[in-house]
C-alpha positions in Angstrom: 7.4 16.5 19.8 4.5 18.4 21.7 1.3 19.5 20.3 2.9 23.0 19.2 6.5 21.7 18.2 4.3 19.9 15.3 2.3 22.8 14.9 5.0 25.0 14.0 6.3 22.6 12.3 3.1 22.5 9.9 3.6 26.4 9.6 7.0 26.0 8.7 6.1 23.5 5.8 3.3 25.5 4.6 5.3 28.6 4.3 8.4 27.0 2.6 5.9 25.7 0.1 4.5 28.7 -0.8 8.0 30.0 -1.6 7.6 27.7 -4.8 10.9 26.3 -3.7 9.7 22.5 -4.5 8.3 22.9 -7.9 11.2 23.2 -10.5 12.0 19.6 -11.6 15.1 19.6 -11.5 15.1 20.5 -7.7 12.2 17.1 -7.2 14.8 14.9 -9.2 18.1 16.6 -7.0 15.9 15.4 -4.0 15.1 12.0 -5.0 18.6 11.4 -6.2 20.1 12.3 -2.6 17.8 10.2 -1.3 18.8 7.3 -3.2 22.2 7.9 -2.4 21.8 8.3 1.6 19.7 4.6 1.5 22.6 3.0 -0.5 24.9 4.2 2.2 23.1 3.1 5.4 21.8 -0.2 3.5 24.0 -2.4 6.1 22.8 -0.2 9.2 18.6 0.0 7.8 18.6 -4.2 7.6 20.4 -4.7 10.8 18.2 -2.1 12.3 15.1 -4.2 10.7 16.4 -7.7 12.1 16.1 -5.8 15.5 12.5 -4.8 15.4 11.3 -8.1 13.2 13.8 -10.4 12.9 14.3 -10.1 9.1 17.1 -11.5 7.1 19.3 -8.9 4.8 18.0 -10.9 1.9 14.6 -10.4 2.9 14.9 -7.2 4.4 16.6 -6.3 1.0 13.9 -8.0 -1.1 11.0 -6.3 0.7 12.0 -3.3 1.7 15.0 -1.4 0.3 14.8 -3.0 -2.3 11.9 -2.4 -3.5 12.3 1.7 -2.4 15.5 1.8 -4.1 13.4 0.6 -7.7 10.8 3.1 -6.7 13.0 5.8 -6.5 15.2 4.5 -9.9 11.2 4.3 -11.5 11.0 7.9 -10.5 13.8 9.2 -11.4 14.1 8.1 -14.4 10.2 9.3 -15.6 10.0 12.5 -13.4 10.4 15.1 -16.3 7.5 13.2 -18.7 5.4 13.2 -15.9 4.9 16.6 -14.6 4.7 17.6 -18.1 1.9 19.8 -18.7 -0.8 17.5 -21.2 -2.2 18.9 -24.1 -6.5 18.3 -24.8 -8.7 18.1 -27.4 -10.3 22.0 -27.5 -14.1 22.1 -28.1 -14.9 24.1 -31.4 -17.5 26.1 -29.6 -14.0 27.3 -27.4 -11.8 28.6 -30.7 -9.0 30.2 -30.4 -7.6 28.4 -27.1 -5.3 25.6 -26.0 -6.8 22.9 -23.2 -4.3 21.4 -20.6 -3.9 19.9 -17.8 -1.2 20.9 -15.5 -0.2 18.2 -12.7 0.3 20.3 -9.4 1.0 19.0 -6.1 -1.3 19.6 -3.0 1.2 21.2 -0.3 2.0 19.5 2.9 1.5 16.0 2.9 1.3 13.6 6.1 2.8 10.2 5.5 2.0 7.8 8.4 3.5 4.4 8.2 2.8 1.1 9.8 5.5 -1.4 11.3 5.2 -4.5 9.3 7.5 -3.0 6.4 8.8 -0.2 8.1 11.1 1.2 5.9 9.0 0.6 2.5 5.9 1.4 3.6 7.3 5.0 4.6 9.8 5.4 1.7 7.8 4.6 -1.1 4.9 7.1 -0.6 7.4 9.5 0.3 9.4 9.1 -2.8 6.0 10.1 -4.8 5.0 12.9 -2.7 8.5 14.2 -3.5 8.0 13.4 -6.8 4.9 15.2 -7.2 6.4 18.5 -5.7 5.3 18.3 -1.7 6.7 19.0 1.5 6.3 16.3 4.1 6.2 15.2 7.4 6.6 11.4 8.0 5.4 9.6 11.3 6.9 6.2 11.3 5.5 3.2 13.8 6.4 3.2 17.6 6.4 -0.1 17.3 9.5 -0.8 15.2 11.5 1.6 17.0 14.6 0.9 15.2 13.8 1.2 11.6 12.1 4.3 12.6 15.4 6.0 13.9 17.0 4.9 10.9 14.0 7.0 8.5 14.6 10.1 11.3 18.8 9.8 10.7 18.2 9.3 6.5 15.8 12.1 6.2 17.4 14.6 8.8 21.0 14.2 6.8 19.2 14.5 3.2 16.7 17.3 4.0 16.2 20.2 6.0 13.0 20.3 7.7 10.8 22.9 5.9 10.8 20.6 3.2 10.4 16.7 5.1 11.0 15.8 8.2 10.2 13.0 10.5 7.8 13.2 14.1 8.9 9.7 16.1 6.3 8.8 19.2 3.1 7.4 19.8 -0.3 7.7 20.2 -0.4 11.1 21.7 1.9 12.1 18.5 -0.5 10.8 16.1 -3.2 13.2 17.9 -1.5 16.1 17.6 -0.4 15.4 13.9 -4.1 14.4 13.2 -5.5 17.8 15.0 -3.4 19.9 12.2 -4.7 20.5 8.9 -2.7 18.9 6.2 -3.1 19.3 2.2 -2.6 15.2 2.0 -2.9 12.4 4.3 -1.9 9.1 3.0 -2.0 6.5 5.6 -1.0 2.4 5.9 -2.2 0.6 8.5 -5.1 -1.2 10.1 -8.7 -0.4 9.3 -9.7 0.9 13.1 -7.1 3.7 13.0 -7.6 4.3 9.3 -11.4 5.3 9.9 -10.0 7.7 12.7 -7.6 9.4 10.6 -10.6 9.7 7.9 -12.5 11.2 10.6 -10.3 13.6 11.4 -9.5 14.3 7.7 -13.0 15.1 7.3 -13.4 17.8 9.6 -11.2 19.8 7.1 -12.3 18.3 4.1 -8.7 17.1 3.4 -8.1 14.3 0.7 -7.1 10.8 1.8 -5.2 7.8 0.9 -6.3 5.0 3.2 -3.8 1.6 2.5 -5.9 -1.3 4.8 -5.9 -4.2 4.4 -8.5 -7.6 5.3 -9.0 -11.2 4.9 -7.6 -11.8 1.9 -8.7 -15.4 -0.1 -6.4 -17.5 -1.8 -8.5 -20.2 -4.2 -7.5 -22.9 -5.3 -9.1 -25.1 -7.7 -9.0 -28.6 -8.6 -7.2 -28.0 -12.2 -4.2 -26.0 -10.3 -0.5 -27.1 -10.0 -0.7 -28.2 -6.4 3.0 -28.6 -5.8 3.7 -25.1 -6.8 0.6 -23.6 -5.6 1.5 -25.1 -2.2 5.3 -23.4 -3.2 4.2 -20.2 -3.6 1.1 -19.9 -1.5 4.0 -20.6 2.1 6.2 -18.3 0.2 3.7 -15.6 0.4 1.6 -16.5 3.5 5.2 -16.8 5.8 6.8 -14.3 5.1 7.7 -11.6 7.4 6.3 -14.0 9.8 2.7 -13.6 8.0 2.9 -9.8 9.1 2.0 -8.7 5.5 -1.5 -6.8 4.8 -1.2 -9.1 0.8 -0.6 -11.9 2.5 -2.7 -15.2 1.6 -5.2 -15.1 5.3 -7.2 -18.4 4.1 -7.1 -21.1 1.8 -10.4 -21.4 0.2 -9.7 -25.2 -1.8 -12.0 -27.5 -3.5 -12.7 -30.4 -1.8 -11.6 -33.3 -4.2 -7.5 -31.5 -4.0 -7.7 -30.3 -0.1 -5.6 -33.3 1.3 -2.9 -33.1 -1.9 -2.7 -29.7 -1.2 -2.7 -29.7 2.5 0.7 -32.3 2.3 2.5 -30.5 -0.2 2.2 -27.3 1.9 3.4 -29.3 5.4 6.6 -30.1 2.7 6.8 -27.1 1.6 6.9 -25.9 5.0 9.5 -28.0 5.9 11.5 -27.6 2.7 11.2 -23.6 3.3 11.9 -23.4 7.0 13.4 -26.3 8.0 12.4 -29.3 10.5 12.2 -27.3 13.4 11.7 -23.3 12.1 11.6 -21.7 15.4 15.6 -22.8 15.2 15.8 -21.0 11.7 17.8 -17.5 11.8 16.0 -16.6 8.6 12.9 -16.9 10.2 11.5 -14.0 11.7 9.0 -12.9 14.5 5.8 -11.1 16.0 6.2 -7.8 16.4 5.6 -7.5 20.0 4.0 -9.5 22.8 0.5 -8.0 22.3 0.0 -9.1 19.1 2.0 -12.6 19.9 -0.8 -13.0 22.4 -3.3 -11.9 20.2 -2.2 -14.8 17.5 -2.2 -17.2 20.1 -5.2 -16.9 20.8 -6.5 -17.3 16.9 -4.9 -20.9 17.1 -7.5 -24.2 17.4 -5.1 -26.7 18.9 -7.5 -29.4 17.6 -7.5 -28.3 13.8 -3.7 -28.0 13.9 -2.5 -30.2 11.2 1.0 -28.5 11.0 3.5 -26.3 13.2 1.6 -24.6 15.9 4.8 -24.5 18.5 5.7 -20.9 19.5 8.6 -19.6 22.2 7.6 -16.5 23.8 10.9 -15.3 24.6 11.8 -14.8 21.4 8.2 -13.5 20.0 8.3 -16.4 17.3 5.4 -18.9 16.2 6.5 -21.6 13.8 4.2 -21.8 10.6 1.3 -23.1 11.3 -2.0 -24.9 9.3 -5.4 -25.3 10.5 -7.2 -27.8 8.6 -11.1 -28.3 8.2 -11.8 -24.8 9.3 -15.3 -22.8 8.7 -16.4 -19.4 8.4 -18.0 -19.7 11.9 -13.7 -20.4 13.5 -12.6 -17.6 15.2 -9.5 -17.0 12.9 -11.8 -16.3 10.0 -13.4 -13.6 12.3 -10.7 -10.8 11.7 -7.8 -10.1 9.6 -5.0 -12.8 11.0 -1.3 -10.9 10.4 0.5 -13.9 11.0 1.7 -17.5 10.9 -1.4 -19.1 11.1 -2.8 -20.5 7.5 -6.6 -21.5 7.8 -7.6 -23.8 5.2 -11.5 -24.1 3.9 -13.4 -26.3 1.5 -15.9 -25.6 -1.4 -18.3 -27.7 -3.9 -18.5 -25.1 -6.5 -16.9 -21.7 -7.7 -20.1 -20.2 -7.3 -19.9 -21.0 -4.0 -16.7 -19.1 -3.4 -18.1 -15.9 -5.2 -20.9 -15.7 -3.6 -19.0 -16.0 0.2 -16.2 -13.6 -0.7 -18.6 -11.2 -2.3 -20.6 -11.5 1.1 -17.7 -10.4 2.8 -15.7 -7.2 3.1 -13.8 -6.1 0.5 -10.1 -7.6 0.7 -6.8 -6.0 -0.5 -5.8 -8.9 -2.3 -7.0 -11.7 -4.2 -4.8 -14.9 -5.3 -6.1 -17.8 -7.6 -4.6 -21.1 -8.6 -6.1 -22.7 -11.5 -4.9 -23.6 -15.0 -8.9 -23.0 -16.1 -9.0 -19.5 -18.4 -12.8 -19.6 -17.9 -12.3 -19.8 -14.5 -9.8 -16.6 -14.0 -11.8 -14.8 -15.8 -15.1 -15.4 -14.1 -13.3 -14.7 -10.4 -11.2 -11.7 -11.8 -14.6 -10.1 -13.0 -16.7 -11.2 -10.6 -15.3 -11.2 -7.3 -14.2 -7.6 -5.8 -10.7 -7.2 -4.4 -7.4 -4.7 -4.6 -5.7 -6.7 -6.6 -3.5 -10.1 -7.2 -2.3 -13.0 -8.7 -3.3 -15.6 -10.9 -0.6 -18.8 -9.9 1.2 -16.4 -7.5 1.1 -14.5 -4.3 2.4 -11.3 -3.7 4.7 -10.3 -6.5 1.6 -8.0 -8.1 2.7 -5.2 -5.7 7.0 -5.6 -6.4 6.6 -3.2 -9.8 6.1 0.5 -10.3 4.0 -0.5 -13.5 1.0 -0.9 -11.9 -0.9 1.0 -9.0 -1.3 -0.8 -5.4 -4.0 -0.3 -3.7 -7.5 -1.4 -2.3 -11.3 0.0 -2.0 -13.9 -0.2 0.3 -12.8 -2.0 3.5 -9.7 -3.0 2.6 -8.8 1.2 1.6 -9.5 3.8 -1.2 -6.5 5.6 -3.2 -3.4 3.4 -4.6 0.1 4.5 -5.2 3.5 3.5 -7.1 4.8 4.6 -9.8 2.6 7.5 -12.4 -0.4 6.0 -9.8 1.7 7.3 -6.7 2.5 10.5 -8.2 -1.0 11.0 -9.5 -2.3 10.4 -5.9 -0.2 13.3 -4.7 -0.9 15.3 -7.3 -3.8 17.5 -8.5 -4.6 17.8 -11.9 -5.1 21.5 -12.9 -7.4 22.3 -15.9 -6.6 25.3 -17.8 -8.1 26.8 -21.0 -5.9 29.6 -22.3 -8.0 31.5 -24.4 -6.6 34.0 -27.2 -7.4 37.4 -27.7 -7.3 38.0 -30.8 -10.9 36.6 -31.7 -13.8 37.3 -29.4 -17.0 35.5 -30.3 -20.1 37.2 -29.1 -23.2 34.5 -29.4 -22.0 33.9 -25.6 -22.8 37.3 -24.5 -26.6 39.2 -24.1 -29.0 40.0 -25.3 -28.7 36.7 -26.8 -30.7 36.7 -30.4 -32.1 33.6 -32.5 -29.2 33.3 -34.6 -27.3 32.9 -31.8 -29.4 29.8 -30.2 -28.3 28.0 -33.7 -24.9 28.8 -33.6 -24.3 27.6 -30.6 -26.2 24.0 -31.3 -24.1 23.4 -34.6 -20.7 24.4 -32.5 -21.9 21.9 -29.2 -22.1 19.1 -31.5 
């Protein structure tokens, strides 16, 4: 699309909004049910369209992506009617006779632009709650997973007509136009360079923001944890998708007396996961595109390679890799790694690793292995972060009970679930006053009795 195809297309939005024609519920929940309906039906041609852009498996593409939508839109579906429900407040006495609500509203036309790691999800699941909440929107899925991206444009094209959400495929020049518009609602995923230019550009129309980063996130482990199942869980959640997750583990941050035992269990685990030679596994995945291949490759220390650290650049793939007796000062631990390549670090004291993760920016994600209560509590508290795990990666993001998100660096805003449709909706605050009784201390000239009346009703 050109700079006024998207224009128009903004107008077009805007003015079928105003009609009121996505505010009844039962419309929203018609909507969302279609939806659900079109992914079932392309499920086969979405996770062979995924293996094409990353390589995924169907059950990983199923267990990460639609998946995942399809429980977001069954969450959704299932609460939509108690949620836009209009909520009854407390009235102040010095307000008598009136009722106090709050009345959830959505914002209008909503841009949802996705990233390519999670293609599908990561564009489904925000659009599920801006339906939800009663928007239009227009989607703008990654150029770089090409595939998956038709996919949203043939889904979305066969369940909606475009007044109400449609789907703008392209590049950067795209992404210009769409950010030169003025939208109600941007929500973007994606890395923290573009996210600062798309809060840029928000703020030259003062327009609210939803910015989904990510960042270096830490994963501690101490020397009380269950190293064999730390070591099971940590390759679980640092490999997968290839390590092309924004919640994936970037560093090991281990106490010194446990490094080694943990170090061999994850070269087992590794093994046990992938296989003895993972660049031969079908299940495994790959790098998204050379740029970034080239990019990882360049993260690598050949001489702190204690496991993995093959690659084959025809097929984009790196095998998993571990980089023993790292520092803060190693060029991995200078950005955000997005991939195969698991840095591990030592420490003498939890204080220690407070004080070096608080120093840092703000991560989306924060995971800690310990079987020490004192200890979960003082990191949970302490340290800032999105959110996480305690004995886990990952899995804190897989439910619709909870809101996913991070602040600072690593984002602002968070969505799933009540959080998602709260984030595309505004809360209106309405007092509707009777007529009936009129009280006049309010009004001049304002006498002494008045002055009392008032303090005995503000208390």
């Amino acid at each position: 699309m050109n700079a006024n195809e998207i224009k128009e297309l903004v107008l077009l939005q805007r003015k079928h909004f105003r009609t009121g024609a996505t505010l009844p519920v039962e419309a929203r929940l018609k909507a969302l049910l279609k939806l659900k309906a079109c992914i079932l039906k392309y499920e086969d041609e979405i996770h062979a369209a995924l293996k094409k852009d990353l390589g995924k498996s169907d059950v990983e593409s199923y267990m990460c992506e639609t998946g995942m939508t399809l429980s977001e839109l069954s969450y959704m579906i299932k609460h939509i009617f108690s949620f836009t429900k209009e909520k009854r407040v407390r009235t102040p006495l010095a307000q008598f006779h009136a009722r106090s609500y709050k009345k959830p509203s959505p914002y209008g036309v909503v841009l949802i632009m996705s990233p390519w790691n999670y293609p599908f999800m990561l564009t489904m699941e925000p659009l599920v709650d801006a339906i939800a909440a009663g928007n239009t929107a227009i989607v703008k899925p990654s150029a770089y997973s090409p595939y998956t991206s038709d996919m949203i444009k043939k889904i979305i094209e066969e369940c909606f007509d475009k007044e109400y959400v449609s789907v703008v495929t392209g590049g950067r020049e795209e992404n210009t136009c769409l950010l030169g518009e003025h939208f109600d609602y941007i929500f973007f995923t994606g890395s923290q360079s573009v996210g600062r230019e798309v809060m840029r550009k928000a703020a030259e129309s003062l327009t609210p923001v939803t910015l989904e980063l990510g960042g270096k996130s830490p994963c501690i482990v101490d020397k009380t944890a269950n190293i064999k199942l730390a070591a099971k869980r940590i390759v679980f959640g640092k490999y997968l998708n290839c390590g092309q997750t924004c919640v994936a583990p970037d560093y090991i941050y281990c106490d010194r007396t446990v490094k080694d035992k943990l170090v061999a269990a994850i070269k087992q685990q590794i093994k046990k996961q992938f296989g003895a030679h993972p660049l031969d596994n079908k299940n495994y995945g790959k790098i998204i595109n050379e740029k970034h291949f080239n990019r990882l490759l360049g993260l690598r220390d050949e001489a702190k390679i204690v496991c993995g650290g093959n690659f084959d650049r025809q097929t984009l793939r790196i095998e998993p890799t571990v980089m023993d007796k790292v520092t803060f000062s190693d060029a991995v631990m200078h950005e955000e790694i997005f991939g195969p390549i698991l840095p591990v670090l030592v420490y003498d004291s939890l204080n220690e690793v407070i004080t070096n993760i608080n120093s840092m920016p703000h991560p989306l994600a924060l995971y800690l292995f310990t079987s020490n209560k004192d200890t979960v509590k003082k990191v949970t508290s302490l340290c800032g972060f999105g959110g996480g795990c305690v004995n886990d990666t990952i899995i804190h993001l897989a439910t619709s009970e909870m809101g996913f998100g991070g602040f600072g660096e690593s984002g602002m805003g968070a969505y799933h679930g009540k959080t998602g449709f709260d984030t595309f909706s505004h809360d209106k605050s309405i007092v509707d006053k009777k007529t009936w009784l009129d009280l006049p201390m309010r009004y001049q000239p304002y006498r002494k009795i008045y002055n009392q009346l008032i303090h005995i009703f503000l208390k």
